[in-house]
Structure formats: structure tokens, C-alpha cells
C-alpha positions in Angstrom: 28.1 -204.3 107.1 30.2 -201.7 107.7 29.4 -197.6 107.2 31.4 -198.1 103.3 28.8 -197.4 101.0 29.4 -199.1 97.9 27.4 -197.5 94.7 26.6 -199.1 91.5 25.3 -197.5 88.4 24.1 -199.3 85.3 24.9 -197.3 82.4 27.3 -194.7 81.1 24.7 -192.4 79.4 23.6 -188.8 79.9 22.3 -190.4 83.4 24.9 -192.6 84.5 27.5 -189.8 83.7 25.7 -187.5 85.9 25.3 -189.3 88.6 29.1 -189.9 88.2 29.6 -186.3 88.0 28.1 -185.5 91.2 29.7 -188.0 93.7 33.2 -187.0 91.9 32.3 -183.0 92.8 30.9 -184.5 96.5 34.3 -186.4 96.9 32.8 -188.5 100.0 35.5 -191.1 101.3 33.1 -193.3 102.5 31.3 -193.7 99.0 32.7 -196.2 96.7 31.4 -196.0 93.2 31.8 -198.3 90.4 29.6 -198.0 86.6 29.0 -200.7 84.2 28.7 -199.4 80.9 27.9 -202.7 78.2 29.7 -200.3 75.1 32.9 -199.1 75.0 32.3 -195.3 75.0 29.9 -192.9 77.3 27.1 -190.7 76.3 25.1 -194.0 75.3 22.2 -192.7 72.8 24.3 -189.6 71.6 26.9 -192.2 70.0 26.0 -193.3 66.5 26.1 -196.7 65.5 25.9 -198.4 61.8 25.2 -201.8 63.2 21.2 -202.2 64.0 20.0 -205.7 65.4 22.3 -206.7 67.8 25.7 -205.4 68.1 29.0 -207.4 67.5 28.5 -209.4 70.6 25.3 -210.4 70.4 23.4 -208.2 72.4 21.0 -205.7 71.4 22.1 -202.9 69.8 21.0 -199.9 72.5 21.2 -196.6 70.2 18.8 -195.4 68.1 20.8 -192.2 67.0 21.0 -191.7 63.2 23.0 -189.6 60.5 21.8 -185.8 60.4 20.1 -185.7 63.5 19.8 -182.3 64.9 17.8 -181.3 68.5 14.5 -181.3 68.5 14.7 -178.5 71.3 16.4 -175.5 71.8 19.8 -176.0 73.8 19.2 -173.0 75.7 16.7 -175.5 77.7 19.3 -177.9 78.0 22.5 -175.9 79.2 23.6 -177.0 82.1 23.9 -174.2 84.5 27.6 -174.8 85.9 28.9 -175.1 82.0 27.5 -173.3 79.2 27.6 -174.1 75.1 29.6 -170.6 75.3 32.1 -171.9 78.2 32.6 -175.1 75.6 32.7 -173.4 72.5 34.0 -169.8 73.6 31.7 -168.5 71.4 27.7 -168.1 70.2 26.4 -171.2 69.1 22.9 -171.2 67.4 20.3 -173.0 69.4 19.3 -175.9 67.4 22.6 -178.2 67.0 23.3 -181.3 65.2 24.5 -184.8 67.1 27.9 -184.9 67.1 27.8 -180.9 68.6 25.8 -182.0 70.9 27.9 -184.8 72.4 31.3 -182.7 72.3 29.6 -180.5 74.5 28.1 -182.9 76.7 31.7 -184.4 76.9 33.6 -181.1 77.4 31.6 -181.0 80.9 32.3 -184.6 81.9 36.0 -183.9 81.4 36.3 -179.9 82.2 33.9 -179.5 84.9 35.3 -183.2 86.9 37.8 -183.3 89.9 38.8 -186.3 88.7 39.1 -189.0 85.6 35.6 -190.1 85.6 36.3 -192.7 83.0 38.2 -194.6 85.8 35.1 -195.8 87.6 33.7 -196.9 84.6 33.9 -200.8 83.4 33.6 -201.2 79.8 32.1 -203.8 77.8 30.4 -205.2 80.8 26.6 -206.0 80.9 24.4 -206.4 83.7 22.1 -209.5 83.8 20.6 -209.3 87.5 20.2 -207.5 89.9 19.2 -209.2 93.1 18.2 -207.6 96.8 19.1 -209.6 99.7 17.1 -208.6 102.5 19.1 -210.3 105.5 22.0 -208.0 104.3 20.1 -205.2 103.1 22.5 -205.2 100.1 22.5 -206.4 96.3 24.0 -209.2 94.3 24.6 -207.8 90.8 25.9 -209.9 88.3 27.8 -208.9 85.7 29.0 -210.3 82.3 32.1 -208.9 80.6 31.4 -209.3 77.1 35.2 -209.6 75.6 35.7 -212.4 77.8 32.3 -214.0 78.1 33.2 -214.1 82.4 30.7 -213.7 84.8 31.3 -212.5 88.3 29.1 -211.2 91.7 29.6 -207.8 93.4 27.4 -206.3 96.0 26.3 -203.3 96.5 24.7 -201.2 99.1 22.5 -198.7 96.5 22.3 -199.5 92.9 21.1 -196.9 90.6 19.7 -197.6 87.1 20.7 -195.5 84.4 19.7 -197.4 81.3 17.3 -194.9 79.7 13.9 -196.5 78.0 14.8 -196.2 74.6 16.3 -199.3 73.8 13.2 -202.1 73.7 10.9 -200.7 70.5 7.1 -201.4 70.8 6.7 -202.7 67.2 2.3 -203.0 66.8 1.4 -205.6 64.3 -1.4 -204.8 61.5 -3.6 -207.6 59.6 -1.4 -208.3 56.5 1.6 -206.6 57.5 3.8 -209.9 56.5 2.6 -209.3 52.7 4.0 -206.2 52.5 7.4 -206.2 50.0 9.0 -203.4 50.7 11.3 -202.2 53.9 9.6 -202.1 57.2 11.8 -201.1 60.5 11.6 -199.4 63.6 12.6 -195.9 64.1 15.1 -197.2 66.8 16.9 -198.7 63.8 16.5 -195.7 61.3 19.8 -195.0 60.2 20.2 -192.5 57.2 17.3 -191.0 55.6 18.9 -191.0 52.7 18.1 -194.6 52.1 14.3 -193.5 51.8 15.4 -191.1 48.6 12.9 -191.1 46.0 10.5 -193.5 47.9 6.9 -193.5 49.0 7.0 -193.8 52.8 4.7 -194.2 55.4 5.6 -193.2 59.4 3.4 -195.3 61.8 3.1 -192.4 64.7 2.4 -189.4 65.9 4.8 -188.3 67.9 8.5 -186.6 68.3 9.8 -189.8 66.5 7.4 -189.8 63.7 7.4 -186.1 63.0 10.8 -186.3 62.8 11.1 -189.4 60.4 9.1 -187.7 57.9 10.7 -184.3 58.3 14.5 -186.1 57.5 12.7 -188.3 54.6 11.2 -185.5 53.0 14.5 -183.1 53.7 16.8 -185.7 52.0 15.0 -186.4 48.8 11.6 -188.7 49.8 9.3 -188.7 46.8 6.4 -188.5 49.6 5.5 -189.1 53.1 2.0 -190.0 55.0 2.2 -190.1 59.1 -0.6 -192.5 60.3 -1.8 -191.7 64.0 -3.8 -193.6 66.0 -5.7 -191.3 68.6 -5.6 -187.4 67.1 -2.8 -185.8 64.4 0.1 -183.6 64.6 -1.8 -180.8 63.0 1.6 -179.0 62.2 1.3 -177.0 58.6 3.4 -179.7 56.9 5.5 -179.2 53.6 4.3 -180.3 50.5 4.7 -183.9 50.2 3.6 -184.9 53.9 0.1 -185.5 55.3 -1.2 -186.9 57.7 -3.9 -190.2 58.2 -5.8 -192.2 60.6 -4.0 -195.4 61.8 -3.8 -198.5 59.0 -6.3 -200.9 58.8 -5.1 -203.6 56.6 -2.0 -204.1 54.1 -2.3 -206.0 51.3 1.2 -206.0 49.7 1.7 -202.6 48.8 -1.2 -201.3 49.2 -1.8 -200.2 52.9 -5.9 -199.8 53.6 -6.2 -196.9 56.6 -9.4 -196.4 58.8 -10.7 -193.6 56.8 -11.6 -195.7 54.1 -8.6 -194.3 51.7 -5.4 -196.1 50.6 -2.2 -195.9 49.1 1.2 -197.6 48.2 4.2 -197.2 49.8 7.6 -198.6 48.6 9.0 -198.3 53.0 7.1 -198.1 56.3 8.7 -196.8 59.3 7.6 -197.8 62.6 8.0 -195.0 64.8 5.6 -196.1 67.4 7.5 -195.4 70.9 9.3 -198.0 73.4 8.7 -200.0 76.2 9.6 -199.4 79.7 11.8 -202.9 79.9 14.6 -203.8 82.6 14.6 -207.7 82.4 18.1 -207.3 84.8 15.8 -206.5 87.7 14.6 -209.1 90.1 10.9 -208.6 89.9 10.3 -207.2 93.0 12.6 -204.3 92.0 11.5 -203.6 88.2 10.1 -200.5 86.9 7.0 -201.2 85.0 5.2 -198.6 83.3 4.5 -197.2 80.0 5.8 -193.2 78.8 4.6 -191.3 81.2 5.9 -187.9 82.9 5.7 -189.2 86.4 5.8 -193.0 86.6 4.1 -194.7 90.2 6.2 -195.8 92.7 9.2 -193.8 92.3 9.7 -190.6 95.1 11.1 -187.6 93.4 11.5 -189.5 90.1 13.7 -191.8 91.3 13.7 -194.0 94.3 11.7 -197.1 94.2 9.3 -197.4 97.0 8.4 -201.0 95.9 11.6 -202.8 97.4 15.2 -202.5 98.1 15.1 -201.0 101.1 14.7 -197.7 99.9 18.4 -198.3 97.9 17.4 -198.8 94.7 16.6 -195.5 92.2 15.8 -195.3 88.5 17.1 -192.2 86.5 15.9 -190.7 82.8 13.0 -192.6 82.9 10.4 -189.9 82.4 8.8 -188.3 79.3 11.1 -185.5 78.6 11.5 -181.8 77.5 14.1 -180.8 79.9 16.2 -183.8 79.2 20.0 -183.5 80.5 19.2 -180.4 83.2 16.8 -183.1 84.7 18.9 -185.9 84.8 21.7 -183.8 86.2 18.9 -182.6 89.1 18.1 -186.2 89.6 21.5 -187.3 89.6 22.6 -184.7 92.4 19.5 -185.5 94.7 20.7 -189.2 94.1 24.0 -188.4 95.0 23.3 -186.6 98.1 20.5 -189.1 99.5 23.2 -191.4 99.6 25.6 -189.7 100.7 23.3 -188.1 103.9 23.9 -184.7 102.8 20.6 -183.4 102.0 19.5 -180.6 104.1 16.2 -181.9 105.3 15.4 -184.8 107.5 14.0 -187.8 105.4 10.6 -188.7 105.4 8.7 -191.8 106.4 8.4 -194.7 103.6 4.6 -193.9 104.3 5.2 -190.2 103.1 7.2 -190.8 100.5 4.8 -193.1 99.1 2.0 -189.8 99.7 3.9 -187.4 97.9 4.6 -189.2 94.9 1.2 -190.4 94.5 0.4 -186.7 94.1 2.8 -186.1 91.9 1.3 -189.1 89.3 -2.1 -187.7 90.3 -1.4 -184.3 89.0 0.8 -185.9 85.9 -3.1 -187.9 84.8 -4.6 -184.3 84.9 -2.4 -182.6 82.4 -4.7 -181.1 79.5 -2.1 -180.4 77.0 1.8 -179.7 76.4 2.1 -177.0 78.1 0.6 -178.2 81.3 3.1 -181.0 81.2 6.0 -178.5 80.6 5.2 -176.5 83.7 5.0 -180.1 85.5 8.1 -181.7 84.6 9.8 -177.5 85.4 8.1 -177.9 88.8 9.7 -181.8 89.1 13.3 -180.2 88.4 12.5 -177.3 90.9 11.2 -179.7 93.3 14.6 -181.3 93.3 16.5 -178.3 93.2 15.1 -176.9 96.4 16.0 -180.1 98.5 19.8 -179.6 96.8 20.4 -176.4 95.7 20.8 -177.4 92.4 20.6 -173.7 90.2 16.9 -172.0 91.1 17.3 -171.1 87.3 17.0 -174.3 85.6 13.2 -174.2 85.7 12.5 -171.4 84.0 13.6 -172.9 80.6 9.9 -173.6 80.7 9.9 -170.3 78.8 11.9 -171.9 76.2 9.8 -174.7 75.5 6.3 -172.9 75.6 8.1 -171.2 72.4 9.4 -174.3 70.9 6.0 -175.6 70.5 4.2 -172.6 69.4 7.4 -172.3 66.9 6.6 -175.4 65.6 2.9 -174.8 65.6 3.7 -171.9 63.2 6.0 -173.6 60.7 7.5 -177.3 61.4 9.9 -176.5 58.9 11.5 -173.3 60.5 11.5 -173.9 63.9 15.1 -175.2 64.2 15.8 -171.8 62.7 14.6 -169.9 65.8 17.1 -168.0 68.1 17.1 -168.0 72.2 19.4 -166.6 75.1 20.8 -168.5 77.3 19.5 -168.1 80.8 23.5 -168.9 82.4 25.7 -166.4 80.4 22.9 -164.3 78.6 24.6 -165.1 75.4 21.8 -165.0 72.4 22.3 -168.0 69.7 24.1 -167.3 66.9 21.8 -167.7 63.6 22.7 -170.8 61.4 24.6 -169.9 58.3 21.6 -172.1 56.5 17.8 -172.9 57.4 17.7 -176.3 58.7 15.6 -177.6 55.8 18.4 -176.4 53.4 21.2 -177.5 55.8 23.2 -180.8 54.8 26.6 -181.0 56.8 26.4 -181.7 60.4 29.5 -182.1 61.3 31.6 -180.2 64.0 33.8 -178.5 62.0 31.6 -177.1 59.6 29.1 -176.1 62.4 30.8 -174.3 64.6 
């Protein structure tokens, strides 16, 4: 094989876009890259979709964005360093935004910040169904499906990067009796409008960002009441009237649902909001990612490249527990980008040592006591990254920003969205909202900013 590198990248989300982003700004002649993207838009999760199921050819529908989602953290942790919310919007924004804010700005980067059209090495509608190494020519085989057309075709590849994110298979736990039950039960990954649940008696299965958030939007648009059922400890937030928490259910017997404390209740819905499963069924086994939500899964050095085969070509993005969110997939992207592209400062180090090093980063991820241990972790992932690339020293000190988040929310889960931060790229300070969250309705662009 000759010294053409060709790249492949499996989805056109906040990950795959990065990665994009980063050989476009490297501009290497040598480096051939080519994204296939199953939808027919980028920014996967941050699209919303009214289908749920499968989609309209057949294939499982991968967002689980719904109607009058706003951030759960502040953007001012978020920002990316080369284009701020103010450089997007040319004015203060506050710092807790709905979707469709959100992905404007996240697209305002993609197409103000690139050299070129990104959207031209992008193949749309096409699906991935394996991914195969072939050791004799240290390449791989990845087949493709274009879904319009039902064709299937081979390319090879000398790197292949996989940019699916792991919120697209739901982990769905099954409770004695569950069948009987008469009302509504789905997955939060299918949640759509919580304005469906108006007037009803729900319960959220979970206790985490998911859950808190289901009962939040239930009880904000009209649920008559909400309980949150957690399996190993509560949320212990000071909820509104109308929420509580419980234990995790026993038994349902229609609508009654029996919890482990002995009480019970009825419920006319029940959301499942009981996290996902780390699933890549495209990968040849030797080369799949198997692990359950962690902030450091094994076998991947600096996040990303698999050190379980594939020559050392093969490299997962996204596919950690996350506070940071995009400002970490852009540092992984750009380390990404440069590995393969040889221009990382530092000489590599052994397989051996890689192998080392990341066992003492999953080491120190099983020690973490609480949240914000794991926030100064994943800030000392990004910085990790950053010093091998030079990606901006300044993106891990949005640490700051999320120690406040929680102990916001810890203080009032209701008015934390209504909190105000500074950006650490242009000092700007967040405009206030023109409402309280809990009293806000209209999402949309216009009216927002």
C-alpha cells in the first residue's frame, strides 16, 4: 500500500463533524477522508425527529431528542474556544439554551470556522453494516449500504474512526408484571413531547440526567404528578410539588405498580429512562467496544484508540460519560486527526505503554467518590489531550462551570437553568432569560434570541 492514507468516519454527529473539522483545518494531501452519515442531515442527536421505532427505512431510529429540550449544562462549558455563542450570535446569549439554539450554533462553526464544504465528504443515507480488519493489508473492508437504493458496496480504509455516539440502543429492564400494565410505557430515547403526559400520573424508571429531566418536562407542561423510582440511592434534589422520589418497583399489577419500600401507587404512563447500551454490532468482534457508561472505558489510549486490534487504526470517539460534551469531542477529534496525520509533537509510544497509561486512567476513573471528582477527571482527560496538540490550555477550566451547575441544582432543580456564567473565550457574561425556565414555553430561535 502506498503512503495515501485513506480515513473513514462513521457518523455525521457532534463527533464525526469534528473530526471532519480538524483534517479540513490540517489540509494534509496525503489524507483522503470520506464520512458515512445513515440520515440525511449532520449534528445526529441535536436533530429532532417525530418518527420513533424505526425510521422510514427500516432502521432504527438513532435520536432521542424531543420538543422543549433545553441544556442541561451551562454553554459556557461547552463553547468551543475558536468560536464563541457571541461570535455566532453577535450578541449575549443566556447560558442555558433550548435545542434548536443549540444546533444553529453548533452548525454556524461547521460552516464559518471550515476551509472548505465539509458537507462534500459526507455520504448521506448510507449505513454501515461491517467493519472488517485485514491483517495481511493492514487495512479495513467496510461495507456500506445506501439506503435509497438498497446497494451494497466495499471500500477500504487505512484508519476508521467511529463516531456513532452510545445513545441510540436503550437498555429497557423488565419488572414481574410489567406486561399487565394498561397504560403507555416507553423509553426515554423515544420521549417525544411532554405534553402527551398532561394531566397524567407518571412514573420515571431512573435516576439519572434522563430521568430528572423526564419528570422535570412532565411536571413543567401540565403532569398531574410524577414519582422517579431509583434503584441504588436518589437524586435528593428539593423537587417541586408534585415529584418524589421511590425505591426501584417491585411488581405491577395493572395499574398499580408495588415498589421495594412496601408502598404503591397508580400510574396512567411509565417512562423508562434507564440509560443505554454501549452497542456497535457493525464491528468485527475483534474490533468492538464493549463496555457499560463509564468515564474512561478499558482498552481505548487517550479515549480513543483501540488497543484490542486494528493495528493501532481503529479509534472510538463520544463514547464517554460526559459533562464537557462537544469541547471534548473536538479535543479528541484533533488528537485523532493529528495521530493520523504524524503531526503530533511527541514521538509515539510503545503498544505496551499505551496499554499502561490507559489502564491508569480507568484505574483512577473506578476511584472517583462523587461528581465532582469525576468532573476534575474527565477536565484532566481534555487537558491531557490538549497538551499533546495544543488544543486551547483553557478548555479545562470549565470545570469551574460545572462544580456550579451541580451545586445550582443541589440548591433548587427548578432554577438552575436560570443561573448566569461568563464565558471563558470572549469574557462575555450570559444574558438573563426574559422568563425562568419553569415558566418558559417557546423554544424556538426566533423568539430566543
Amino acid at each position: 500500500m502506498d503512503d495515501k492514507r485513506k480515513v473513514c468516519i462513521i457518523g455525521a454527529g457532534p463527533c464525526g463533524t469534528s473530526a471532519l473539522f480538524h483534517f479540513d483545518q490540517i489540509s494534509d494531501s496525503s489524507t483522503e477522508v470520506v464520512c458515512y452519515e445513515k440520515s440525511d442531515r449532520w449534528l445526529g442527536l441535536w436533530n429532532l425527529t417525530w418518527m420513533t421505532g424505526t425510521d422510514e427505512y427500516g432502521e432504527p431510529c438513532h435520536g432521542g431528542m424531543y420538543k422543549h429540550l433545553w441544556s442541561n449544562g451551562p454553554k459556557e462549558g461547552l463553547e468551543y474556544p475558536d468560536y464563541t455563542f457571541t461570535d455566532h450570535f453577535g450578541k449575549s446569549v443566556p447560558s442555558f439554551l433550548p435545542r434548536p439554539v443549540i444546533r444553529d450554533y453548533l452548525e454556524g462553526r461547521l460552516v464559518m470556522k471550515s476551509k472548505s464544504d465539509l458537507k462534500q465528504f459526507i455520504k448521506w443515507n448510507t449505513s454501515v453494516r461491517y467493519v472488517r480488519y485485514n491483517k495481511q493489508s493492514d487495512d479495513f473492508t467496510v461495507t456500506t449500504e445506501d439506503l435509497k437504493t438498497g446497494h451494497t458496496s466495499d471500500s477500504n480504509f487505512t484508519h476508521v474512526i467511529v463516531a456513532v455516539g452510545i445513545f441510540n440502543s436503550p437498555e429497557k429492564p423488565y419488572f414481574d408484571g410489567i406486561e399487565t400494565f394498561p397504560g403507555r410505557i416507553i423509553h426515554s430515547h423515544d420521549f417525544r413531547d411532554a405534553t402527551q403526559f398532561k394531566g397524567q400520573r407518571v412514573l420515571v424508571v431512573g435516576a439519572k440526567y434522563s430521568a430528572e429531566d423526564m419528570a422535570l418536562q412532565c411536571m413543567k407542561f401540565g403532569a398531574k404528578s410524577i414519582v422517579t423510582s431509583y434503584r441504588s440511592s436518589p437524586m435528593n434534589y428539593k423537587w417541586p410539588i408534585g415529584i418524589e422520589e421511590r425505591p426501584l418497583v417491585k411488581k405491577i399489577i395493572g395499574k398499580v405498580v408495588h415498589f421495594l419500600d412496601g408502598s404503591s401507587s397508580e400510574f396512567d404512563s411509565i417512562i423508562l429512562s434507564t440509560g443505554y447500551k454501549y452497542k456497535f454490532p457493525f464491528m468485527e468482534t475483534s474490533l468492538r467496544l464493549t463496555s457499560s457508561s463509564t468515564l474512561y472505558p478499558a482498552s481505548l489510549y487517550k479515549g480513543s484508540l483501540w488497543l484490542q486490534g486494528g493495528n493501532r487504526k481503529l479509534f472510538y470517539m463520544g463514547v464517554q460519560h460526559q459533562f464537557f460534551t462537544f469541547t471534548m469531542f473536538d479535543a479528541e477529534g484533533l488528537w485523532i486527526c493529528r495521530y493520523i496525520t504524524d503531526t503530533l509533537p511527541n514521538k509515539l509510544k510503545s503498544c505496551e505503554e499505551m496499554k499502561k497509561e490507559a489502564q491508569k486512567w480507568v484505574q483512577r476513573c473506578n476511584s472517583l467518590k462523587d461528581i465532582h471528582e469525576q468532573i476534575d477527571f474527565q477536565a484532566d482527560f481534555i487537558k491531557d489531550l490538549s497538551d499533546e496538540t495544543e488544543y486551547s490550555s483553557d478548555v479545562p477550566k470549565a470545570n469551574t462551570f460545572f462544580h456550579k451547575w451541580d451545586n445550582d441544582k443541589r440548591a433548587n432543580i427548578v432554577t438552575y437553568r436560570d443561573q448566569q456564567f461568563k464565558s471563558l473565550y470572549s469574557g462575555t457574561e450570559s444574558a438573563p432569560c426574559s422568563k425562568p425556565w419553569f415558566q418558559n414555553f417557546d423554544d424556538t430561535i426566533g423568539a430566543f434570541v
